[in-house]
N, C-alpha and C positions, 0 to 999 in steps of 0.2 A: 654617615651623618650621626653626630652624637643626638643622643634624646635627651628633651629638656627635665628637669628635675620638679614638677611643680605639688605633687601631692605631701600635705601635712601627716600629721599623726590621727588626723581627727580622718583624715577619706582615709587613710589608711586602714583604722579600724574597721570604718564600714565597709570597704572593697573584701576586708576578711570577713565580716558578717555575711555580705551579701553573698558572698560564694557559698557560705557553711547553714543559712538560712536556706533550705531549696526542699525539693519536691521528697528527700527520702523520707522524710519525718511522716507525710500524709500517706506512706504507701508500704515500709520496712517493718511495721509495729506490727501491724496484722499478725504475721506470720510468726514473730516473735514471743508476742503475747498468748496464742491462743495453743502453742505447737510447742513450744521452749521451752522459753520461764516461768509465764503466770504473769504476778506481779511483781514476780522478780527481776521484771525487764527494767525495772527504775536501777536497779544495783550493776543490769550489762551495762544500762547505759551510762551508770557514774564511770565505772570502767573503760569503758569505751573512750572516753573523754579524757581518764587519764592515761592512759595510754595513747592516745593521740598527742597529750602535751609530753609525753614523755620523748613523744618523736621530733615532735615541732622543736623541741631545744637546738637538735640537732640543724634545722631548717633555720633556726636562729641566727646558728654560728655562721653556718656556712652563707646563708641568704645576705648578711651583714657584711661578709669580708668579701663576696663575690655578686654584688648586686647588677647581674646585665641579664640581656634578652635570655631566654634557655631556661632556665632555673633547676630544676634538680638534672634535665641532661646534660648543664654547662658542669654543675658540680663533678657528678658520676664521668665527664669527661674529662675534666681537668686529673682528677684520680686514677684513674684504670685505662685512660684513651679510647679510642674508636672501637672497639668490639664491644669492648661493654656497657657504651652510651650508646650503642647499635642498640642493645638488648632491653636496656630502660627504655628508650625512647619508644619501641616497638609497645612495649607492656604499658608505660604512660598512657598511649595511642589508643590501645585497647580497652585500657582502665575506661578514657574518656567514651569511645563509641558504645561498649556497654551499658556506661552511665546516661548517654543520650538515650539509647534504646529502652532502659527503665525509665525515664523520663516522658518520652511516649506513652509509655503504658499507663503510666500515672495518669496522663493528661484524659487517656481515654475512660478509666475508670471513675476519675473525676465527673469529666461530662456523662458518663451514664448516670452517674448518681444522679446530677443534678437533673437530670431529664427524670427520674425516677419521680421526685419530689413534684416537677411541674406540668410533665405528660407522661404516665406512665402507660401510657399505652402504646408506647414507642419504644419502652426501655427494652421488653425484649431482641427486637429490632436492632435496638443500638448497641446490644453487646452481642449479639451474633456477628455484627460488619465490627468490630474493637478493632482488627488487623489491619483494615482497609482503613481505617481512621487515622490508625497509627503511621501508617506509612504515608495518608494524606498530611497528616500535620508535618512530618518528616520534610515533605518536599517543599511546604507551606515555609516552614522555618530555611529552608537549607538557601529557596529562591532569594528571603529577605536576608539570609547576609550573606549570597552574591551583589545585592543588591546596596550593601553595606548599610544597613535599616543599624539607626542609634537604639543600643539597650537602656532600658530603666534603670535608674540608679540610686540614691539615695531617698527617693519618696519610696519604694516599694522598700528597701530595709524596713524603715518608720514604718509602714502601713503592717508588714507581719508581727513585728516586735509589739505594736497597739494589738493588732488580734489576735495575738498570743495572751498578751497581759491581761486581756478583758474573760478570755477563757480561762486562765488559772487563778486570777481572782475571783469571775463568779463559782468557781467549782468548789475552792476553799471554803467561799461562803454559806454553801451547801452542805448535807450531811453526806459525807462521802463511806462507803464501804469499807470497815479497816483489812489495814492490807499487810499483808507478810510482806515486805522489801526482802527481807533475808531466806532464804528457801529454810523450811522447818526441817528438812535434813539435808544437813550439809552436804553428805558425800553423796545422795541421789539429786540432788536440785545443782547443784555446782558446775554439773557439764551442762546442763541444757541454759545456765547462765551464760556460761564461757561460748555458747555455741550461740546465746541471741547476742551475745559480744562481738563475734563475727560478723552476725548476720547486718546488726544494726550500725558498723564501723563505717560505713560508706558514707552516714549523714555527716560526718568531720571532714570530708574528703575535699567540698569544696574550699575548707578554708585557706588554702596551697593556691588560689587563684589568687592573692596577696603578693604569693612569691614570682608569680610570672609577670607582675609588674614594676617588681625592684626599682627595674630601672629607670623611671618615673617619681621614686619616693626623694622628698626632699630628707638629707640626712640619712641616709638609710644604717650606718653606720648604729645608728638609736632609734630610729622609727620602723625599721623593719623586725626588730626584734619583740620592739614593744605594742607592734602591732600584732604579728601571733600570738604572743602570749594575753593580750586584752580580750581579742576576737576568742580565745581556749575560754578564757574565766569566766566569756560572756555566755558562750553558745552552753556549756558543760551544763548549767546550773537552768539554763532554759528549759533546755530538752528533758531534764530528768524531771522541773515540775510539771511541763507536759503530758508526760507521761505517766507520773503519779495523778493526776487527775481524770487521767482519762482512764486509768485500768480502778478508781475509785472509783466513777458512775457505772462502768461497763460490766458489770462481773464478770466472771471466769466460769465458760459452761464448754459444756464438751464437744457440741458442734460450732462451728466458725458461721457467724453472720455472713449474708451475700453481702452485703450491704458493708464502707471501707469505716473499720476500728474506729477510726481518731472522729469522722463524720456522724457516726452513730453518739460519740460522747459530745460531741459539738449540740448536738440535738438535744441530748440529756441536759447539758448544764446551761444551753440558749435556746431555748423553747423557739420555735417559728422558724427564728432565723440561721440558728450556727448552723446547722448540716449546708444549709447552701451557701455562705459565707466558708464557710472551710473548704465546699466545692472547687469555688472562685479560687478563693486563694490557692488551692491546691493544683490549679490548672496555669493560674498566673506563675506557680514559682515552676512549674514542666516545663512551660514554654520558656523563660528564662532561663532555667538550667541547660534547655537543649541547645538553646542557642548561644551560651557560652561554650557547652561542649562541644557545638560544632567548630566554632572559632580554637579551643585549644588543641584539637584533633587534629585543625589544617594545619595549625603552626606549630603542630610536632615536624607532622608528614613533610611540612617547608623547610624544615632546620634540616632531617636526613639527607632531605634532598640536595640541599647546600652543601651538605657535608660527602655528598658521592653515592648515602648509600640505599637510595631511592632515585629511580627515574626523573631528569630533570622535567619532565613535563609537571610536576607539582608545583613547582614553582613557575608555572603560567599566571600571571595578573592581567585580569580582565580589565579591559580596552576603556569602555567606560566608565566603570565602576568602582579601578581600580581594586579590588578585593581575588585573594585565591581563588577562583570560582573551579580550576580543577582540581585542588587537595578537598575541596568543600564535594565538589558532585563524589569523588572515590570516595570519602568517611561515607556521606548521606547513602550511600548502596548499601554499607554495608548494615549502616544503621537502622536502615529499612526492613533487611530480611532479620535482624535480632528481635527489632520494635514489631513484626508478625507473630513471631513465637508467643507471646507475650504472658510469659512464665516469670513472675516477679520474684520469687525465689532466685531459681536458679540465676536471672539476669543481676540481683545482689549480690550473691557469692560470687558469680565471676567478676564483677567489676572491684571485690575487694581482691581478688586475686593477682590481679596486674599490681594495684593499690599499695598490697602490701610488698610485693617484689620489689618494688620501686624503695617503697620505706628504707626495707632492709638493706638496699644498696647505699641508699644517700647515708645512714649510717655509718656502712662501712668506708662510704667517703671520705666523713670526717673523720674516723678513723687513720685512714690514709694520708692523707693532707696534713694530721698533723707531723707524721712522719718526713712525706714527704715534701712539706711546706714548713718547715717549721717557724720561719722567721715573716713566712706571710702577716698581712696587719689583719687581726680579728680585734673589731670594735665590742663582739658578744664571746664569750666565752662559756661552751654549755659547761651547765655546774658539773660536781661530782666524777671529772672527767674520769678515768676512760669508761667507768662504769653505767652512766645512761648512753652511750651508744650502744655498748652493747646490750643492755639488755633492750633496747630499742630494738636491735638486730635478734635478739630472741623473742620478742614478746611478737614481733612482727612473722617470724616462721610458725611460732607456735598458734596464732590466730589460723593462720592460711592450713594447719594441716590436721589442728585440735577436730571441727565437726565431720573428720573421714573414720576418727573412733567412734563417734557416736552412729555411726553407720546413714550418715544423714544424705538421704537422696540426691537431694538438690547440693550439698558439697559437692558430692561423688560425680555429679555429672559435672559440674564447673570445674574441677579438679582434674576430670578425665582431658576438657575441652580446653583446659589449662595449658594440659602435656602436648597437646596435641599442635595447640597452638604455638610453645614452646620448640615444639619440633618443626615446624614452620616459619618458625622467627628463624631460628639455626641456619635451614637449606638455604632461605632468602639471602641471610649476610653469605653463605658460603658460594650461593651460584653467583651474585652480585657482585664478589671483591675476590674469587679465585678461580670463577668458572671461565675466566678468557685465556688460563692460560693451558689450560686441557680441558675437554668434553669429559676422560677419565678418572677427573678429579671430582666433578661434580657429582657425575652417577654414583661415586661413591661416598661423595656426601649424602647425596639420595637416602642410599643402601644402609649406610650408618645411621641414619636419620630413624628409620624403618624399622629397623632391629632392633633397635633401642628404646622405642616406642613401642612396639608389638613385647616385649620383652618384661617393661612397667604396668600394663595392660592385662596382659596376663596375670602379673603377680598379686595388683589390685583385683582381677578375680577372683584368683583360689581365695584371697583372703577375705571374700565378702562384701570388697567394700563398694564394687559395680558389679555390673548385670557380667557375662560371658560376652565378650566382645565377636566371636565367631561359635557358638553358641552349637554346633553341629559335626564342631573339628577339638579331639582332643589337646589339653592345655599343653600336651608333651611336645603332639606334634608340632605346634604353634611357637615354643621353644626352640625345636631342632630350627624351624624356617626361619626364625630372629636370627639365632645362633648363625646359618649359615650367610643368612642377608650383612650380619655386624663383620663376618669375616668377609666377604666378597665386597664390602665399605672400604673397609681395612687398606685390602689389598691394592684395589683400584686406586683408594685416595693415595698412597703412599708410593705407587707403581714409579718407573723412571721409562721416561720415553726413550 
């Protein structure tokens, strides 16, 4: 059944707002600001922003000549076929259950604030149970869209864009702290930009929820183009006054407040009210973002499943309700034991880790496509061709591996759980689409899988950049057992019955 075409240029912008509007802004800065850059975080985040428009061109072209359900895994398919829309969709998948899981967290740190402010004799209380919280609001959200509960739309845009504008116009009007945007030494301050550039890349991420509605845009041919690039020019210039206001009331001191960055400056520059008004809002945009990422998680986990290379029970549709209710309960499990941990670092960098994987492919997409499409109808043409993809495709690698030089924890462990995860993506598609035709085949995907990961693992430890992953067994011996697991892969997978 074809879908109807009804949305303008004007919902278009906001469906991009609404997605690039959401919870990372009240929860990514912290860690930024106080660990990073300073207030050098106004220059990652100008950064950040262009390098997010520098990828959206890409999502322009393609989004414009190829407007249906799927979006960057219809691209990534149409170009490289089934393995490696297996591998995006996998890392998309991930991208999103991350992101729900930081969104949790958000919600929860939110509402302890706000208990802080009105009972605080409760706050201890309420951040000892944060996991329990998180994982309650997890099944709270995951019930209401089995349920298919209608999201907020266009009044919640309007209502953040007002409490935004009300917070960096009174802070302007204020005497604010002068602040270095630019680090006072270049070659010392310039990684830990580049690193809160990573850290803080995530708050762009929603605005690609644009692109999973293509198919719905009237004209998309011109309005889906010119909705990324409005939604980029809108948010970029946001978020960085944002943040220049808020690292202007906040100074820069050498321990990190309990209490969240952006809500401490909410108080500063709106006496009474802002810390609990950024509360609210801060928990309004959790919930909304989770409950979009639960919806684009099913309808990843839905399209594999269509496509072979997920179990068809995901695409079960409840009786009632009509909605996925089993691609929704498998994300919310997983989401739940992420949303426990509730390690807002690490849960950022992993989520830009899928994030950026994905990037670099749809990149290489367009890449592809023009080769191999050449006479395809593209109504957007990204400028400067071949040179913004690619450096979209570098700028994208080099986010994802730049803070493993800075020796940054929280990279190192998203990076580890990257590979790891990586190596789990691999076995899936290989037991999935080869395991029926030999048990031999598989154990040796196994085996390969094993070695090659024990092998990366290792290497990351000599070099400092993780903990000793067996910590009691020399790195040699750990080599020879890779060594012999990658050969015993080898053999098995390649064997002839």
């Amino acid at each position: 059944m074809k879908t109807k075409r009804e949305l303008g240029l004007f919902n278009t912008v906001i469906m991009g707002l609404s997605g690039a509007i959401g919870f990372e802004i009240f929860v990514l800065l912290d860690y930024a600001y106080f660990h990073l850059a300073g207030s050098s975080i106004v220059s990652a985040l100008l950064l950040a922003g262009l390098i997010n428009l520098l990828i959206m061109f890409s999502y322009c072209e393609l989004g414009a000549a190829m407007p249906e359900v799927g979006g960057e895994y219809t691209y990534i398919k149409t170009a490289y076929g089934g393995y490696i829309a297996f591998i995006s969709g996998c890392f998309r998948w991930l991208a999103s259950v991350f992101a729900a899981a930081l969104a949790a967290v958000c919600f929860t740190q939110q509402l302890a604030y706000l208990f802080s402010l009105f009972v605080p004799e409760i706050e201890s209380f309420m951040l000892a149970q944060m996991p329990l919280i998180a994982i309650a609001v997890v099944i709270i959200l995951a019930t209401s869209e089995i349920k298919g509960a209608k999201k907020p739309g266009i009044f919640i845009v309007f209502a953040f864009i007002a409490i935004f504008a009300i917070f960096i116009a009174s802070g302007l009007l204020r005497e604010l702290t002068p602040l270095e945007i630019l680090p006072k030494q270049p070659l010392e301050g310039l990684p830990g930009v580049f690193a809160a550039t990573v850290y803080m890349f995530p708050m762009f991420f929603g605005m690609r929820a644009l692109i999973a509605s293509a198919a719905f845009i009237k004209h998309p041919g011109k309005n889906v183009p010119k909705g990324i690039l409005l939604s980029a020019l809108l948010i970029i210039p946001l978020y960085a006054s944002i943040a220049y206001v808020a690292t202007g009331v906040i100074p820069l001191e050498e321990t990190r407040p309990p209490a969240p960055f952006l809500n401490l400056a909410a108080e500063n520059v709106l006496p009474g009210v802002g810390g609990a008004l950024f509360a609210i809002a801060g928990m309004v945009a959790s919930l909304s973002a989770l409950g979009t990422s639960l919806t684009v998680q099913s309808s990843i986990a839905r399209g594999m499943s269509r496509d072979g290379y997920l179990p068809k029970v995901l695409l079960s549709i409840h009786r009632r309700f009509g909605t996925p209710y089993v691609a929704i309960i498998a994300g919310s499990l997983f989401i739940m034991v992420l949303s426990a941990i509730g390690a807002v670092e690490f849960l950022g960098y992993a989520a830009s880790f899928g994030s950026l994987l994905v990037f670099a492919l749809v990149n290489l997409s367009l890449l592809k496509l023009r080769k191999k499409k050449p006479y395809m109808e593209r109504p957007f043409k990204t400028p400067l061709y071949p040179f913004t993809p690619i450096a979209g495709v570098i700028m994208s690698v080099t986010l994802l591996v730049f803070p493993m030089f800075l020796r940054d924890v929280n990279a190192a462990s998203a990076l580890v759980s990257g590979i790891g995860l990586t190596t789990l993506v691999l076995m899936t598609y290989y037991l999935r689409m080869m395991g029926r035709y030999r048990l031999q085949i598989a154990i040796g995907g196994v085996g390969l899988g094993i070695g090659v990961s024990l092998v990366l693992l290792t290497c990351l430890s000599e070099a400092c950049f993780v903990s000793p992953i067996l910590p009691y067994i020399p790195s040699y011996i750990i080599l020879v057992i890779s060594a012999i697991s990658i050969i015993a892969g080898i053999l098995n997978a390649t064997a002839h019955g």
